[in-house]
C-alpha positions in Angstrom: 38.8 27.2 -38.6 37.8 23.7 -39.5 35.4 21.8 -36.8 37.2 18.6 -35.9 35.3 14.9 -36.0 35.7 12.5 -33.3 34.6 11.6 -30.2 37.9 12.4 -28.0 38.1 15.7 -30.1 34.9 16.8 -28.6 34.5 15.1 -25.0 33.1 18.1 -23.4 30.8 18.6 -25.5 29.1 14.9 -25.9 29.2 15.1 -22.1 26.9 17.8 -22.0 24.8 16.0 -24.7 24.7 13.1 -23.0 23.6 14.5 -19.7 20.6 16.3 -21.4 19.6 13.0 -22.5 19.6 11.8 -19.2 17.5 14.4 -18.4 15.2 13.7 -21.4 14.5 10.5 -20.5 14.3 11.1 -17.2 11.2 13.6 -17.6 9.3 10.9 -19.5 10.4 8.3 -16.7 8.1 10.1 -14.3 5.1 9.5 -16.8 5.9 5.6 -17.2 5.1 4.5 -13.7 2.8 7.5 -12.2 0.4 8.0 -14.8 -1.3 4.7 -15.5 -2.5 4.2 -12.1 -3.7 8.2 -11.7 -6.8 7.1 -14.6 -8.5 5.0 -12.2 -7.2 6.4 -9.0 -7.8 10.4 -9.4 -10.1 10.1 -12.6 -12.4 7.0 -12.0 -11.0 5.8 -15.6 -11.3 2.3 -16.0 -11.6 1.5 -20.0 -8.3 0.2 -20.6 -8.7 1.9 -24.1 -8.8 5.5 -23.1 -6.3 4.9 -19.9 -3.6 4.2 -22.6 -5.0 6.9 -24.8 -2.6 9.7 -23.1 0.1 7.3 -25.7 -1.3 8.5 -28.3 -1.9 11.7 -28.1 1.9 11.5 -27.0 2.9 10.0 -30.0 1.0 11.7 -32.5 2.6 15.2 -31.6 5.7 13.9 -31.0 5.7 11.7 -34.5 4.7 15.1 -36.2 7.1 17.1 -34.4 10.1 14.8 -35.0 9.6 15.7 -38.9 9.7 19.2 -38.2 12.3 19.7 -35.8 14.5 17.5 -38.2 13.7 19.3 -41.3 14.2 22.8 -39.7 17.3 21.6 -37.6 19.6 21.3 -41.0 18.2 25.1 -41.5 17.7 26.6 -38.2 20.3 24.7 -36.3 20.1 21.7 -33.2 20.7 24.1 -29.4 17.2 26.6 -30.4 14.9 23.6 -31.1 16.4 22.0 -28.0 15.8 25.1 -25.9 12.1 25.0 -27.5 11.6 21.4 -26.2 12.6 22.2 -22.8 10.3 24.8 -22.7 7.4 23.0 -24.0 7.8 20.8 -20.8 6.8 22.9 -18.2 3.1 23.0 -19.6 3.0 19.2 -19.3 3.7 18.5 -15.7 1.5 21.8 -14.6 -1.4 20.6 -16.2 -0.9 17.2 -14.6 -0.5 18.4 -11.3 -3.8 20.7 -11.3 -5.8 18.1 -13.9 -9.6 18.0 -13.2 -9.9 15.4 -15.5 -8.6 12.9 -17.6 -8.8 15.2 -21.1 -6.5 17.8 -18.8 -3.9 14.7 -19.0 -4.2 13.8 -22.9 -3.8 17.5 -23.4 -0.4 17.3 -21.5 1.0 15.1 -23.0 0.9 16.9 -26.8 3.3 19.0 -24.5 5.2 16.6 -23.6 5.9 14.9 -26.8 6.8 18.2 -28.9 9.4 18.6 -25.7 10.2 14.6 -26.5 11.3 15.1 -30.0 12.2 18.6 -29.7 15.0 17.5 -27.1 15.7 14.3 -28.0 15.6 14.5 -31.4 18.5 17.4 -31.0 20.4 15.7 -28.9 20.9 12.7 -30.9 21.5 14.6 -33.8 23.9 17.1 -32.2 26.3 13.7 -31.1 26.0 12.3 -34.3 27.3 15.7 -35.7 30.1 15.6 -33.2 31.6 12.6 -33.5 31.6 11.8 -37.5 31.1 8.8 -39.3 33.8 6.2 -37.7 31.9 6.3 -34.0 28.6 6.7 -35.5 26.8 3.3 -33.8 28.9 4.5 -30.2 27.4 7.9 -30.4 23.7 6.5 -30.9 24.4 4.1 -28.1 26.0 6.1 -25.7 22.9 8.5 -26.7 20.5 6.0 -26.5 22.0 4.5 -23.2 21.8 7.8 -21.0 18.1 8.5 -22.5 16.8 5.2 -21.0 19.1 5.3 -17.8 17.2 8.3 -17.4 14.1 6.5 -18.1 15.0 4.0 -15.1 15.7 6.5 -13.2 13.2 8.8 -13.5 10.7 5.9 -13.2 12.4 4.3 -10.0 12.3 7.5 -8.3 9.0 8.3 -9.3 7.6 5.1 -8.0 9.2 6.0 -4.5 7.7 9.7 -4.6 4.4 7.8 -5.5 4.5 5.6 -2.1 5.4 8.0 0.0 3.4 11.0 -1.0 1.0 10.0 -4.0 0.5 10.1 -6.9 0.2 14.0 -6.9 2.0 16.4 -7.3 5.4 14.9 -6.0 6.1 12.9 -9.7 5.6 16.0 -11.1 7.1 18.1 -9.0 10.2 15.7 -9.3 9.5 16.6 -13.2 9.8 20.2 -13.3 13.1 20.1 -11.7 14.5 17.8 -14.4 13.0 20.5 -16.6 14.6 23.6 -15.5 17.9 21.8 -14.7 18.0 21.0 -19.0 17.1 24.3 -19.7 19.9 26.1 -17.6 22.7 23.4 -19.1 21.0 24.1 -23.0 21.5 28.0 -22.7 25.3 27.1 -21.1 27.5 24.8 -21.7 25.7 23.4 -24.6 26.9 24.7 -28.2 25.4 24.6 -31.7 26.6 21.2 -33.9 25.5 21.8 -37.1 28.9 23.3 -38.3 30.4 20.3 -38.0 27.9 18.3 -39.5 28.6 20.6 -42.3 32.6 19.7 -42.0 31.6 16.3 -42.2 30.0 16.7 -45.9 32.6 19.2 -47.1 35.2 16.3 -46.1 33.3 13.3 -47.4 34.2 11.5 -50.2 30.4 10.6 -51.1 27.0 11.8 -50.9 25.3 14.6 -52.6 25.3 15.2 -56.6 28.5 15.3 -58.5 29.6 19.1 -58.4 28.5 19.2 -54.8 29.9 19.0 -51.4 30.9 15.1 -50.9 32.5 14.9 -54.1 36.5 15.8 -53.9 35.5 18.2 -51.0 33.9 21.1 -53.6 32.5 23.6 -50.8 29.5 24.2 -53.1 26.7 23.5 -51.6 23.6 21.7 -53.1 19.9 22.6 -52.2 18.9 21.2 -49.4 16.0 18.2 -50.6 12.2 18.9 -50.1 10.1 17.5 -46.9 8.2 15.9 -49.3 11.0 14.2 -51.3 13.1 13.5 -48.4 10.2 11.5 -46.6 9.4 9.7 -50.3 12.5 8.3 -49.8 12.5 7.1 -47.1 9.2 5.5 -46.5 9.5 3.9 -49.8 12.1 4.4 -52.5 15.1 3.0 -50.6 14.3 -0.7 -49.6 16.4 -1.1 -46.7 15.0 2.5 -45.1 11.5 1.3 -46.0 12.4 -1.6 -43.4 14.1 1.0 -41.0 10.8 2.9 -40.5 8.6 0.0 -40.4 11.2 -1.7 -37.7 10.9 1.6 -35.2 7.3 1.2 -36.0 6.6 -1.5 -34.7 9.0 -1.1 -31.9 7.4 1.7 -30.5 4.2 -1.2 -30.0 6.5 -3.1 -27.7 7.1 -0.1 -26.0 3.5 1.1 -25.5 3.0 -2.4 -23.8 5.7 -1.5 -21.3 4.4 1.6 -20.6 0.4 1.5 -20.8 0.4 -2.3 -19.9 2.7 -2.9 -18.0 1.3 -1.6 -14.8 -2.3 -2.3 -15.5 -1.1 -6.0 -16.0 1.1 -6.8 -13.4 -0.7 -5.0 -10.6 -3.7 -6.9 -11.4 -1.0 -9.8 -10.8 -0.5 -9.1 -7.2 2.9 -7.1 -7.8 2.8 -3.4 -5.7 3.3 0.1 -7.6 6.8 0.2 -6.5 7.5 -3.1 -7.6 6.1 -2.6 -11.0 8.8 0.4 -10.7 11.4 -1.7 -10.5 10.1 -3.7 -13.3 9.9 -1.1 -15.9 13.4 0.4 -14.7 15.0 -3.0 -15.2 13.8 -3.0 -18.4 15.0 0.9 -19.3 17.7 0.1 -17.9 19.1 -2.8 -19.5 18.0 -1.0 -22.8 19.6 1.7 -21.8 23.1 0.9 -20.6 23.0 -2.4 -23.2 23.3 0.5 -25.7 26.7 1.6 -25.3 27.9 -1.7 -26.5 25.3 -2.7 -29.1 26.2 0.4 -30.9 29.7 -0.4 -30.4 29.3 -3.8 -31.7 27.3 -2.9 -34.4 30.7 -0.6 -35.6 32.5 -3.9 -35.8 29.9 -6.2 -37.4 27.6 -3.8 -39.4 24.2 -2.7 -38.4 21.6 -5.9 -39.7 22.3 -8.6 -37.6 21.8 -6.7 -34.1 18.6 -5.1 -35.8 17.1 -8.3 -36.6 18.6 -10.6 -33.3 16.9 -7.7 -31.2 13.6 -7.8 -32.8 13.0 -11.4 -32.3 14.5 -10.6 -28.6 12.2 -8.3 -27.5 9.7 -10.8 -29.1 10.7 -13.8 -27.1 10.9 -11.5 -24.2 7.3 -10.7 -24.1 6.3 -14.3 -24.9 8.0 -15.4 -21.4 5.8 -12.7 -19.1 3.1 -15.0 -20.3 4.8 -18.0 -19.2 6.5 -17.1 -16.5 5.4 -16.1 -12.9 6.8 -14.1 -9.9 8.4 -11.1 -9.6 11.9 -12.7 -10.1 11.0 -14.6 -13.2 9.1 -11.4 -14.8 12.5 -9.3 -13.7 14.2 -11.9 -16.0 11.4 -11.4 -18.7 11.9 -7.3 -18.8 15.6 -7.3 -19.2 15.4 -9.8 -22.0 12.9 -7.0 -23.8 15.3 -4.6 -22.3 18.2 -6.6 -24.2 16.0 -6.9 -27.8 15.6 -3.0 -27.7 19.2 -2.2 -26.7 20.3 -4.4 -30.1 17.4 -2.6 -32.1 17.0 1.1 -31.2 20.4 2.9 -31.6 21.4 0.9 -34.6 18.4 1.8 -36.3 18.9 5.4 -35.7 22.5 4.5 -36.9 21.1 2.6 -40.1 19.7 6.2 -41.4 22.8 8.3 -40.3 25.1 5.5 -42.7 22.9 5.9 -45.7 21.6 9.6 -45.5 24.2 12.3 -46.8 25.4 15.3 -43.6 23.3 17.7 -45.3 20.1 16.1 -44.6 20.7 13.9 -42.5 18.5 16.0 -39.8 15.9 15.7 -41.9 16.4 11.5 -42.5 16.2 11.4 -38.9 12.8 13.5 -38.9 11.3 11.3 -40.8 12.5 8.0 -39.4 11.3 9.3 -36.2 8.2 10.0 -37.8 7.5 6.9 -38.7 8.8 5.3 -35.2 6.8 7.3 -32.5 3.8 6.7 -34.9 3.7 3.3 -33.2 3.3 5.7 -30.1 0.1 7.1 -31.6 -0.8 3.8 -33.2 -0.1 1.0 -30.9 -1.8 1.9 -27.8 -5.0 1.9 -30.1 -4.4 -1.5 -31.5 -3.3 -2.6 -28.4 -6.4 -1.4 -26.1 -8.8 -2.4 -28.8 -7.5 -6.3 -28.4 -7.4 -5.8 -24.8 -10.9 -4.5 -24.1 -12.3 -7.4 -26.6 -10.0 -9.8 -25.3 -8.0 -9.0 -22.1 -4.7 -7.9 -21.3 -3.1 -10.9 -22.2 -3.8 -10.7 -25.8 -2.2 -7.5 -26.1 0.8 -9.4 -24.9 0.5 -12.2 -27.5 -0.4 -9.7 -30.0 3.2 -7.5 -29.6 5.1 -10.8 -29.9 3.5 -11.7 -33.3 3.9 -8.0 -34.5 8.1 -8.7 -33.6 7.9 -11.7 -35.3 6.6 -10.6 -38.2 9.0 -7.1 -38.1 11.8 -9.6 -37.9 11.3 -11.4 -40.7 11.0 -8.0 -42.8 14.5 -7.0 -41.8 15.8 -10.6 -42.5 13.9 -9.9 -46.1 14.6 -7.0 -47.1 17.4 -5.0 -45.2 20.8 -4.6 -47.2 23.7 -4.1 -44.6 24.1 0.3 -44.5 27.4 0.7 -42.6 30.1 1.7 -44.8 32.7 -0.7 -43.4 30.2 -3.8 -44.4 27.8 -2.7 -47.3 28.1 -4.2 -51.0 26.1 -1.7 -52.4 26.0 2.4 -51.9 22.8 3.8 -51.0 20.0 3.6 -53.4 20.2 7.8 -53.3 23.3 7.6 -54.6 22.4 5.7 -57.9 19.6 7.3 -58.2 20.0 11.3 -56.8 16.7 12.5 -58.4 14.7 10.8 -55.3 16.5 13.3 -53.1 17.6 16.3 -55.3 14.8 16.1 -58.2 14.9 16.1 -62.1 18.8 16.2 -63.7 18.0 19.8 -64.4 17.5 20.8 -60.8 21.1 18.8 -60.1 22.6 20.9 -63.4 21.6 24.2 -61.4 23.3 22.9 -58.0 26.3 22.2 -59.8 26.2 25.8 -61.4 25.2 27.2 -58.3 
């Protein structure tokens, strides 16, 4: 029997989706607000450089592994690599809890970003696969939304464990019962998606070569594209992806401030731990909830305008922490970024799910997600380097350049992908050897 599309059609099922998210982001919440402050604290770290460095190393194995869960996902499947993630998760907060220094931490955290994109990478995917083209930018939101409530959440709570009973091990503690409650609800309810991912292409009236699935619903299906074909494209052939990747690129800067600068900043500013808590959960969670409705509005209006209004948002929102003062005015500062990224993160995740055909769409995502958390391993670099020459303001100054300059590139260079709203097909489908190869390797799918 047929899998059915659509959001209604599969309730249940998102539900459970969504809830791991909200476990996702909750286990990362935990990191936002109790780390930082265990450098100096437990470690006698005070180089602003190496405090943030635990970003990197969480965004270099979490870049990498985003390209490889999404590669073997359209093989393999999405519920065993999310099972994985959960499992590399335990490691990470065990480690932190019994660190005797600092290189114990950095080691964590390659745990905890293979359980980062393992897990969220699948559950994205898996709600995407659920609910079809139609309610593609509502299934990223909602997605997207319930990740970063979780972040809030995660980092509120965390920031109250940290008061009360330090900075070790309750956070983490708090983190390994996130953990196991994701991994009992992966092994039940949760249930593979990629069957209906497959549907989806079989139905479609597009994508793949002529002879293969997506053209007049031929149940033939074409080889699945190359890692290193698939990621050519998408870093460079296609214009409008090109932007796509360099947008969550840059992005993930802004969110390195948030999380290595933030609390390093505004402490130094007079505000306590659990105030700085409630600062970065504002901000996760006006990016969060804001989602739902961003990727709703983006269904209605296409996906460029939001992309590009939320850039120069988050832009203008770091700008004002540098002119503003007081924990009420600073509130107001972090749900304005909170705002920028609610417009920019789902709908780019959406951008690559318009143009990228069913059948490797997994693998689109990889690579997109490659490219984003990059700025994980990236930024924190950049951004320590100009704040140990030049102080923690600059970083500031330096992120809202770096958004005004990823703004502009989407007002440049990004064509409209939804396909309610495009002019033009994607560049793939004009030109299928970037995906599929030479015309002789599509003659052999079509004979297949």
């Amino acid at each position: 029997m047929r899998p059915v599309l659509g959001l209604r059609q599969n309730w249940f099922q998102f539900s459970v989706l969504a809830l791991l998210t909200l476990l996702v982001g909750a286990t990362i919440g935990v990191e936002r607000v109790a780390l930082p402050p265990l450098a100096e604290h437990a470690f006698g770290v005070t180089s602003v450089l190496y405090t943030v460095s635990f970003i990197s190393a969480f965004g270099l194995v979490k870049a990498t592994m985003n390209l490889v869960a999404g590669h073997l996902s359209d093989r393999r499947g999405r519920r065993i690599l999310l099972l994985a993630g959960w499992a590399f998760a335990v490691p990470y907060a065990v480690l932190i809890i019994f660190a005797q220094n600092w290189v114990w931490v950095l080691v964590a955290n390659l745990f905890l970003g293979v359980n980062q994109a393992l897990t969220w990478t699948m559950s994205v995917t898996s709600m995407i696969d659920l609910v079809g083209p139609v309610h593609r930018g509502v299934a990223v939101g909602i997605n997207e939304a319930t990740g970063y409530v979780g972040v809030g959440v995660g980092g509120f709570v965390a920031g109250l464990l940290v008061t009360s009973f330090g900075l070790r091990p309750a956070p983490y503690l708090l983190a390994l019962g996130v953990i196991a409650l994701g991994a009992v609800l992966t092994v039940w309810p949760t249930r593979e998606t990629i069957h209906f991912a497959r549907a989806e292409r079989g139905s479609s009236t597009g994508g793949g070569p002529p002879g293969t699935p997506g053209h007049g619903g031929s149940e033939v299906r074409s080889p699945a594209p190359g890692l290193g074909r698939l990621a050519a494209y998408m870093s460079w052939r296609d214009r409008s992806m090109l932007t796509v990747c360099w947008g969550g690129f840059l992005n993930k800067f802004a969110d390195s401030l948030v999380i290595g600068f933030f609390p390093l900043y505004f402490l130094n500013r007079g505000l306590s731990l659990l105030q700085v808590g409630l600062l970065v959960g504002v901000y996760a969670w006006v990016w969060g909830v804001g989602q739902v409705a961003t990727g709703a509005l983006a269904d209605k209006i296409g996906r460029r305008l939001p992309i590009a209004t939320g850039i120069f948002s988050i832009g203008a929102g770091v700008v004002l922490t540098q002119v503003t003062s007081g924990l009420a005015a600073w509130l107001t500062d972090a749900a304005v970024m909170g705002l920028g990224m609610a417009l920019v993160y789902p709908n780019l995740i959406s951008a690559v799910g318009d143009v990228a055909d069913p059948s490797w769409r997994g693998g689109a995502l990889g690579v997109y997600r490659l490219w984003r958390d990059g700025g994980y391993a990236v930024g924190p670099m950049v951004l320590g380097g100009v704040a140990a020459i030049f102080g923690l303001a600059a970083a500031f100054w330096t992120i809202s350049v770096l958004m005004g300059i990823s703004g502009l590139l989407v007002v440049a260079f990004m064509r409209e992908t939804d396909l309610h709203f495009r002019v033009q097909p994607p560049a793939w489908e004009a030109h299928p050897e970037w995906i599929y190869g030479p015309s002789s390797d599509a003659s052999t799918a079509r004979e297949a």
